[in-house]
KESE-910739 format. One record per residue (C-alpha): residue in one letter; x, z, y. Coordinates in pm, whole numbers. Example, Ala and Ser with C-alpha at 12.3 -4.5 7.8 and 13.67 -1.06 7.14 Angstrom:
+---------+--------+--------+--------+
: residuo :      X :      Z :      Y :
+---------+--------+--------+--------+
:       A :   1230 :    780 :   -450 :
:       S :   1367 :    714 :   -106 :
+---------+--------+--------+--------+
This chain:
+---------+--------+--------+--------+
: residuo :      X :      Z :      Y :
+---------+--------+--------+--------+
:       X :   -992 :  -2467 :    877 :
:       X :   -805 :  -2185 :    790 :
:       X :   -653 :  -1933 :   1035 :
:       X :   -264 :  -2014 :   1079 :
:       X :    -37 :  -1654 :    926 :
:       X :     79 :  -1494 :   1281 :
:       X :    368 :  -1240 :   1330 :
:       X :    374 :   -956 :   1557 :
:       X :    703 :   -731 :   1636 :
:       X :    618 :   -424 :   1562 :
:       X :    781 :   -107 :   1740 :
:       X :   1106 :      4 :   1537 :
:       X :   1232 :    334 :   1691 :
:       X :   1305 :    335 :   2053 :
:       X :   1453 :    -30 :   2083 :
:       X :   1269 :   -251 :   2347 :
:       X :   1365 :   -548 :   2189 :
:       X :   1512 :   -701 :   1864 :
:       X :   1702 :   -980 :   1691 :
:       X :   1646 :  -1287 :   1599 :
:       X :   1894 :  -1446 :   1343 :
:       X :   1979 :  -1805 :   1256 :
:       X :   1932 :  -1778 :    895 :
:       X :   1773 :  -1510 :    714 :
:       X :   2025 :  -1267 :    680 :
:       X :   2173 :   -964 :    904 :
:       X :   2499 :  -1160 :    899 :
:       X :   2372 :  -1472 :   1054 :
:       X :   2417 :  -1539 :   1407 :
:       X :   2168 :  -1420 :   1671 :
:       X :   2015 :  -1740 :   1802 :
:       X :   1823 :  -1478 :   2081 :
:       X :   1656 :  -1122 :   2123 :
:       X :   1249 :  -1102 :   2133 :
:       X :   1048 :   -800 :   2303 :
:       X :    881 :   -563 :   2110 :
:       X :    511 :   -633 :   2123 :
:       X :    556 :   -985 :   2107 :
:       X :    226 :  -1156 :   1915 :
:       X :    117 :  -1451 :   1759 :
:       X :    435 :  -1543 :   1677 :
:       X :    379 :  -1865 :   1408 :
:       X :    498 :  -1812 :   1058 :
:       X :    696 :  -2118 :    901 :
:       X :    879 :  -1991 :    641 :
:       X :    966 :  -1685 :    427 :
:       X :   1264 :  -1660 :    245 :
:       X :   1419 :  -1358 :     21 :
:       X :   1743 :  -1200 :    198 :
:       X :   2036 :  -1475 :    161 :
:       X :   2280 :  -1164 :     40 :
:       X :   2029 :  -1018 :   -178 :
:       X :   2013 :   -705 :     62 :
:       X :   1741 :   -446 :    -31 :
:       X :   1591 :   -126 :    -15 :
:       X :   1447 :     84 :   -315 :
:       X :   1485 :   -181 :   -498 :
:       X :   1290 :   -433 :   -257 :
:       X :   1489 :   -720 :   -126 :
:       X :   1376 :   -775 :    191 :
:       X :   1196 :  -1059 :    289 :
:       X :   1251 :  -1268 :    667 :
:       X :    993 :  -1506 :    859 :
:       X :   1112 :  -1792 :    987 :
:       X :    912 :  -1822 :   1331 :
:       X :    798 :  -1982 :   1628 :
:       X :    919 :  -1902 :   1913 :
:       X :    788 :  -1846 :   2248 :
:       X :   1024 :  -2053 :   2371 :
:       X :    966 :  -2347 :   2178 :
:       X :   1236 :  -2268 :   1903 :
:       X :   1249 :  -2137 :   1575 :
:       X :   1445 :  -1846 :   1434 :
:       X :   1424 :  -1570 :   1108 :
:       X :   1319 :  -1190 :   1156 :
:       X :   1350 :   -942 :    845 :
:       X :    997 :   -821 :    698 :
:       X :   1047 :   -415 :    833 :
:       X :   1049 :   -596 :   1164 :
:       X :    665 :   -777 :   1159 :
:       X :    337 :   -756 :   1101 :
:       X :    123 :  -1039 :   1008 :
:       X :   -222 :  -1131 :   1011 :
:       X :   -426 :  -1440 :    919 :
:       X :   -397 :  -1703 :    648 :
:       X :    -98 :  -1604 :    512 :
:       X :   -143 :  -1719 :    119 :
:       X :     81 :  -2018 :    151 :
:       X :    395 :  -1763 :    164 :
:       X :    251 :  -1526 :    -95 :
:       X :     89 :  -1289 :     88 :
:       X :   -297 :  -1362 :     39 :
:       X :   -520 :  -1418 :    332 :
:       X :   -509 :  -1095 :    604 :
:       X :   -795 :  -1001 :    751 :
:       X :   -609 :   -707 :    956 :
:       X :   -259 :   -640 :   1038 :
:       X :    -30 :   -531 :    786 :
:       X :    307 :   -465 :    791 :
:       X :    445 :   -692 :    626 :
:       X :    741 :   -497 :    455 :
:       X :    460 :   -308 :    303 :
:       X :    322 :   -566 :    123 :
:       X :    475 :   -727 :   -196 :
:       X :    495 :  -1122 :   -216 :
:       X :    359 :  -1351 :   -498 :
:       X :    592 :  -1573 :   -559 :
:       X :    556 :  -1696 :   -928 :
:       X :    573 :  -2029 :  -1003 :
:       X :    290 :  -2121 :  -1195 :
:       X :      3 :  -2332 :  -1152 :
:       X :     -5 :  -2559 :   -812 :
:       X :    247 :  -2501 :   -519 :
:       X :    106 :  -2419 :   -204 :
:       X :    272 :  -2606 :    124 :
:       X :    470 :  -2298 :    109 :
:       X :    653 :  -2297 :   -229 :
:       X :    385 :  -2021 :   -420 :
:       X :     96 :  -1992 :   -576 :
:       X :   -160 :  -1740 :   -442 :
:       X :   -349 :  -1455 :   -673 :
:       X :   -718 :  -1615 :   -751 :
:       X :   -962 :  -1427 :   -546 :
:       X :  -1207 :  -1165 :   -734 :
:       X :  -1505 :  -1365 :   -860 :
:       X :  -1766 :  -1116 :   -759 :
:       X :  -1637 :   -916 :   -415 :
:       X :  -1937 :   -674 :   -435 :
:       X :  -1772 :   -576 :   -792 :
:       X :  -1400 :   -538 :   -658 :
:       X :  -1547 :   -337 :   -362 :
:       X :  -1739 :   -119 :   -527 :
:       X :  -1498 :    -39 :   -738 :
:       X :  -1216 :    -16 :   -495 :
:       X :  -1453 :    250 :   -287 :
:       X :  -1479 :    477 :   -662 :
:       X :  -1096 :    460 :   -690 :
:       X :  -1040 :    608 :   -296 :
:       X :  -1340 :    902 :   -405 :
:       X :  -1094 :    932 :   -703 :
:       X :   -733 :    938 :   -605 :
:       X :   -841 :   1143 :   -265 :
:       X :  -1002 :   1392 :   -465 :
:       X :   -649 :   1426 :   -606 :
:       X :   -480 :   1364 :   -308 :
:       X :   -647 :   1674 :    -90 :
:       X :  -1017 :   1513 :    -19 :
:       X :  -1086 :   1466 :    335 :
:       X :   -983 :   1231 :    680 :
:       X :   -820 :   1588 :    803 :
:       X :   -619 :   1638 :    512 :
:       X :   -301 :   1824 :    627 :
:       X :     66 :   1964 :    503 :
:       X :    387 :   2008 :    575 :
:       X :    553 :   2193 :    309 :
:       X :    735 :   1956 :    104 :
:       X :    950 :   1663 :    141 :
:       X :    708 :   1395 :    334 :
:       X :    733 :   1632 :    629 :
:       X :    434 :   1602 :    718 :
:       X :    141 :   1458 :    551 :
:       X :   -221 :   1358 :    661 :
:       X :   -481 :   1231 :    586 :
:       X :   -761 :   1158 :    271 :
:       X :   -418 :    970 :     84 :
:       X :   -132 :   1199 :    250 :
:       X :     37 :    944 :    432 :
:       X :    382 :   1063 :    479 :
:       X :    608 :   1098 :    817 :
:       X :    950 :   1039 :    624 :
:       X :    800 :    742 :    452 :
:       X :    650 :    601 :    715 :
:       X :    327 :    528 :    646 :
:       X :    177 :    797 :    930 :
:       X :    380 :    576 :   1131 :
:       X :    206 :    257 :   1030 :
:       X :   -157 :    441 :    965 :
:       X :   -118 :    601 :   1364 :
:       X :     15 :    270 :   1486 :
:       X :   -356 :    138 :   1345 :
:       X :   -507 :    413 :   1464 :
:       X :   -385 :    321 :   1831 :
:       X :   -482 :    -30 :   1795 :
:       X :   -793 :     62 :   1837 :
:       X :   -845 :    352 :   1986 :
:       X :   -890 :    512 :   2342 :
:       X :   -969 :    872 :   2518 :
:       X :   -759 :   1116 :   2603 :
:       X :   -655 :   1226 :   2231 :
:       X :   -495 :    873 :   2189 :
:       X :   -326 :    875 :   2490 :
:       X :   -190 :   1246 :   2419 :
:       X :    -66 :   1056 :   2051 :
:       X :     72 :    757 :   2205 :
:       X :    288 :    907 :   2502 :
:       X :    418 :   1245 :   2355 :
:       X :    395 :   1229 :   1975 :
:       X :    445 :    869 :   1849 :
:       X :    849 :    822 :   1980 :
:       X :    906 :   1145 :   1772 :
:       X :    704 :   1016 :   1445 :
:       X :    908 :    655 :   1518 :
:       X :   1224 :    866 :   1472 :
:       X :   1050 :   1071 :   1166 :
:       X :   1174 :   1399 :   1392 :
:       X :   1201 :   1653 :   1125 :
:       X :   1079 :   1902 :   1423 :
:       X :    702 :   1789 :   1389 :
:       X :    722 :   2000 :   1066 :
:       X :    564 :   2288 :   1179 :
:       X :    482 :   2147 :   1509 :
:       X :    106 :   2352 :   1599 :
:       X :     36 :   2115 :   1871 :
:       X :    128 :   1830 :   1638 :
:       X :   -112 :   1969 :   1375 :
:       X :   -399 :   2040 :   1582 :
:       X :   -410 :   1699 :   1752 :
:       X :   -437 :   1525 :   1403 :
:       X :   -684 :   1772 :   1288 :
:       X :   -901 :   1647 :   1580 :
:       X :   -840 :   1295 :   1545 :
:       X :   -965 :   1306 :   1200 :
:       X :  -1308 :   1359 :   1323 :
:       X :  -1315 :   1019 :   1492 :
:       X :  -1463 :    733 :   1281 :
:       X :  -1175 :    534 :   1449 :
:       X :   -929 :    754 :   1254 :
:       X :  -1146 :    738 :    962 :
:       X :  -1175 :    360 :    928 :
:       X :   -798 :    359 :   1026 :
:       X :   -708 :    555 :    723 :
:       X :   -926 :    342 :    482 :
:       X :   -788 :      1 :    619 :
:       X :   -448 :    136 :    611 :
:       X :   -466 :    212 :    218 :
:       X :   -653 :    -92 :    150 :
:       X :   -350 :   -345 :    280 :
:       X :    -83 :   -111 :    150 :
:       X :   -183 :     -3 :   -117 :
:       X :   -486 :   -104 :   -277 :
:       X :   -423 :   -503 :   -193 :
:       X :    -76 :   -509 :   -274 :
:       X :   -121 :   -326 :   -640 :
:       X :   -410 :   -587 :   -657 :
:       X :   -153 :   -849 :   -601 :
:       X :    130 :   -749 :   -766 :
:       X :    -25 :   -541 :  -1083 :
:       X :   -402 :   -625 :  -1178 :
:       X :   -399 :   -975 :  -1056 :
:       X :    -86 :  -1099 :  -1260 :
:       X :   -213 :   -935 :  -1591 :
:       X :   -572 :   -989 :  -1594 :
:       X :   -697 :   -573 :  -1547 :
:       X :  -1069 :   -608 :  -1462 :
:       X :  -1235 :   -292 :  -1547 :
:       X :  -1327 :    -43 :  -1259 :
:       X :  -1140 :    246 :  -1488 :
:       X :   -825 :     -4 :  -1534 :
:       X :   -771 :   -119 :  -1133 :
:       X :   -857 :    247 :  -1037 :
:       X :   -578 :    409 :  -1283 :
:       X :   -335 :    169 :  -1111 :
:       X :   -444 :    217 :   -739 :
:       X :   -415 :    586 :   -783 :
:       X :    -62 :    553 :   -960 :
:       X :    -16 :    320 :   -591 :
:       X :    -62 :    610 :   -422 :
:       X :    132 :    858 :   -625 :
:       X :    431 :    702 :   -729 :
:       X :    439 :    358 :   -511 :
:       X :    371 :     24 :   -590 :
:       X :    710 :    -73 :   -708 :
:       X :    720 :    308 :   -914 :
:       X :    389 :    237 :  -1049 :
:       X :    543 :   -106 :  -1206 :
:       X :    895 :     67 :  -1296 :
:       X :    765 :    343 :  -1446 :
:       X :    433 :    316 :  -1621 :
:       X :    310 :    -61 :  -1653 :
:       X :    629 :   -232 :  -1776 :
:       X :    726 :     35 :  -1975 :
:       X :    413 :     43 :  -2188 :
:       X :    441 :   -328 :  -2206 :
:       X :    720 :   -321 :  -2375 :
:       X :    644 :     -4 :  -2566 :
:       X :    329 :   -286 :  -2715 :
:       X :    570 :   -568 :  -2772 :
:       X :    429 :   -735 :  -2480 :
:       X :    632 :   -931 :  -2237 :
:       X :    612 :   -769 :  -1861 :
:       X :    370 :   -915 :  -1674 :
:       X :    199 :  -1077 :  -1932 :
:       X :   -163 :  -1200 :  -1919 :
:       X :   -377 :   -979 :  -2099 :
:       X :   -585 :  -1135 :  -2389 :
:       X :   -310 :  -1406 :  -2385 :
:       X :     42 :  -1171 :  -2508 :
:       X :   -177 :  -1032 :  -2770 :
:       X :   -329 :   -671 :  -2610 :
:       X :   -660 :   -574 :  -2511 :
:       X :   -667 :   -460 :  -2145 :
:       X :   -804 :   -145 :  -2358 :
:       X :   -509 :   -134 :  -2545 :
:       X :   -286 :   -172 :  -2211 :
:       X :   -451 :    108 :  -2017 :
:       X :   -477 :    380 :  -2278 :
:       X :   -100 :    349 :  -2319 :
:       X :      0 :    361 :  -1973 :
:       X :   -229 :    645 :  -1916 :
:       X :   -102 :    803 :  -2171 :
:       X :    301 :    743 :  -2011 :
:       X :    157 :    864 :  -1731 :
:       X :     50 :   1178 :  -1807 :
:       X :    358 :   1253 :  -1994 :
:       X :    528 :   1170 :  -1669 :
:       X :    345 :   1385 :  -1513 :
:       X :    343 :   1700 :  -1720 :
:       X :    706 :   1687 :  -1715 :
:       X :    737 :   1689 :  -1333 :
:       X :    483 :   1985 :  -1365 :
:       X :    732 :   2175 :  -1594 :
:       X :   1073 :   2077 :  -1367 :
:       X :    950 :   2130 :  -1039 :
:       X :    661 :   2430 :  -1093 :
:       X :    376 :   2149 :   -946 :
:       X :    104 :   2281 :  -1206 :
:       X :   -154 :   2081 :  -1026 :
:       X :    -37 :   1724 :  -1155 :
:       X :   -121 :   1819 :  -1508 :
:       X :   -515 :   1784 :  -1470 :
:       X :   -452 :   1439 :  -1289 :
:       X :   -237 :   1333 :  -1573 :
:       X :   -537 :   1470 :  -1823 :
:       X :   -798 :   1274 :  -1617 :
:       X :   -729 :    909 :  -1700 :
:       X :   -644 :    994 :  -2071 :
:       X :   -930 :   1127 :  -2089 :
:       X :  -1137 :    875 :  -1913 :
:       X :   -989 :    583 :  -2101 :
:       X :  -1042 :    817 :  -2440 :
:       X :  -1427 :    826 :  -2298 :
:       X :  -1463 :    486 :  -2253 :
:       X :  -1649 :    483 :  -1909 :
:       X :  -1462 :    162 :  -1829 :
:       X :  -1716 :     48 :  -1546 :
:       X :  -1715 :    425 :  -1395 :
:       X :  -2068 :    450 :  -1405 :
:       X :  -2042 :    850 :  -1396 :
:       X :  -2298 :   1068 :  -1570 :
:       X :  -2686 :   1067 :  -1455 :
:       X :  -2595 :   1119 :  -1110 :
:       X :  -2343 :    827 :  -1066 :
:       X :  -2075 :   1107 :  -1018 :
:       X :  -1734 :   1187 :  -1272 :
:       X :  -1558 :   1501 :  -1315 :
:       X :  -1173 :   1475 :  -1197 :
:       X :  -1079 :   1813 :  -1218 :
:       X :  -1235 :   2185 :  -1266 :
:       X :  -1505 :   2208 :   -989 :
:       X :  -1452 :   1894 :   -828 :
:       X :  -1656 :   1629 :   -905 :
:       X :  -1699 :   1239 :   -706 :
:       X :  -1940 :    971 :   -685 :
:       X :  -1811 :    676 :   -820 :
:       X :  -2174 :    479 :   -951 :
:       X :  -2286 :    403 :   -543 :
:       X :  -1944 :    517 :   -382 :
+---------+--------+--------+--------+
């Protein structure tokens, strides 16, 4: 029998406790406030914002729940995280928490209805496949993205970012990876993250830029294999699941080379970015409605790829030229190149291993 889809309210700033609305909208009356913290809250129902409200260009989403109480009311998607068999709302089924603002919602209409009104992506037919590549594409994009679990900056406009995929303080995802992080961990260290640090990162204080005892906590938190299996399972549900969901899955991209190009362009750009800017566009650019199932609207997934690689990388070199950021352009290069190669299963050279850039080189055969 498959695990129910559960809500948990998940700490928003430095409110104890939160609203919950009649109807899915801010404008709806509050039927009743619910503590932070409060868990395996039963998901009914999602609906999209009744006014249409959004944010960069994401209309957010609200559960209708089950109460503690024994009633049932709506809270917005920034608000929760959920866990469990969540597919029947378009979420897939959630083996961890994930927020569930940062995941994107399959709600097209073809094929069978689930109870809850959409159709879930088809699993992978061969998870040893899918993981294996998935494990090549993190080797990849972190060797772009700075490398290693200690990864650390705070020079430019995330604040501060850490990690092996730079999770950022003013986007909140060191929020959400930390939050993880704590779920699981204990010691000192967490406790020292927890009590002094975490209401500051909550209110994304622009004073943790530059912030040496900040810094040198992280630094030695990224030595704990809690922190470094926090930092994978945070990418996987943001990132690497929802581009699965919302970009691969819909269009039919199966090659290791194809699903890494677009988990990397995840990371770079956003999920929603990496659809706005680079796959619709060279959809259209082919004549190809958005979307489109590959094989089906008349393209090769070949054919698909090399363009938005190429889009890409034009992208890319541009933002080199305006902002002075000379390192994009050999990440841009790399996937033109790759696709122009043809090693569409990554299989590397004799060593399992592929060159992304001068002097840096990752195994991507047995990742």
């Amino acid at each position: 029998m498959t695990a129910p889809c559960l809500a948990t309210v998940r700490p928003v700033a430095d409110f104890s406790r939160v609203n919950v609305r009649t109807s899915p909208t801010t404008t709806a009356a509050i039927l009743q406030e619910i503590e932070v913290g409060a868990s395996g809250l039963k998901v009914l129902e999602v609906k999209p914002d009744e006014r249409g409200q959004s944010v960069n260009g994401r209309v957010y989403q609200w559960f209708k729940v089950m109460l503690p109480g024994g009633d049932a009311g709506w809270l917005r998607d920034d608000l929760l995280e959920i866990v469990g068999g969540c597919a029947p709302f378009g979420y897939g089924e959630l083996a961890l928490p994930a927020r569930a603002a940062n995941l994107t919602r399959d709600i097209r209409p073809a094929g069978g209805k689930t109870p809850g009104g959409v159709t879930p992506p088809p699993k992978p037919v061969d998870p040893a496949i899918e993981e294996r590549t998935r494990l090549a594409a993190f080797n990849i994009t972190a060797g772009f993205e700075g490398g290693g679990y200690e990864t650390y900056q705070d020079y430019d406009t995330g604040v501060v970012s850490y990690g092996r995929f730079q999770s950022t303080l003013s986007g909140g995802g060191l929020e959400q990876l930390l939050d993880l992080y704590l779920s699981k961990a204990t010691g000192k260290s967490a406790d020292l993250l927890k009590t002094q640090y975490m209401p500051r990162v909550r209110l994304k204080d622009p004073e943790l830029r530059g912030d040496a005892g900040f810094k040198a906590l992280l630094l030695r938190l990224a030595r704990d294999p809690v922190m470094q299996t926090a930092q994978n399972q945070y990418t996987t549900n943001a990132y690497w699941n929802t581009a699965m969901r919302q970009s691969m899955m819909p269009r039919g991209i199966k090659t290791p080379l194809g699903q890494a190009l677009v988990f990397d362009m995840a990371i770079n750009h956003g999920n929603w970015g990496t659809e706005r800017d680079f796959l619709r566009p060279a959809e259209q650019s082919l004549g190809a409605a958005i979307q489109s199932k590959l094989g089906e609207n008349g393209l090769t997934e070949e054919q698909l790829i090399l363009r938005v690689a190429q889009i890409r990388r034009d992208r890319l070199y541009a933002l080199a030229a305006a902002r002075g950021w000379g390192g994009l352009r050999p990440r841009g290069d790399f996937w033109v190149n790759a696709v122009e190669d043809g090693d569409w299963q990554l299989d590397g050279d004799d060593k399992g291993e592929i060159l992304i850039k001068t002097g840096k080189k990752v195994q991507v055969k047995k990742p």
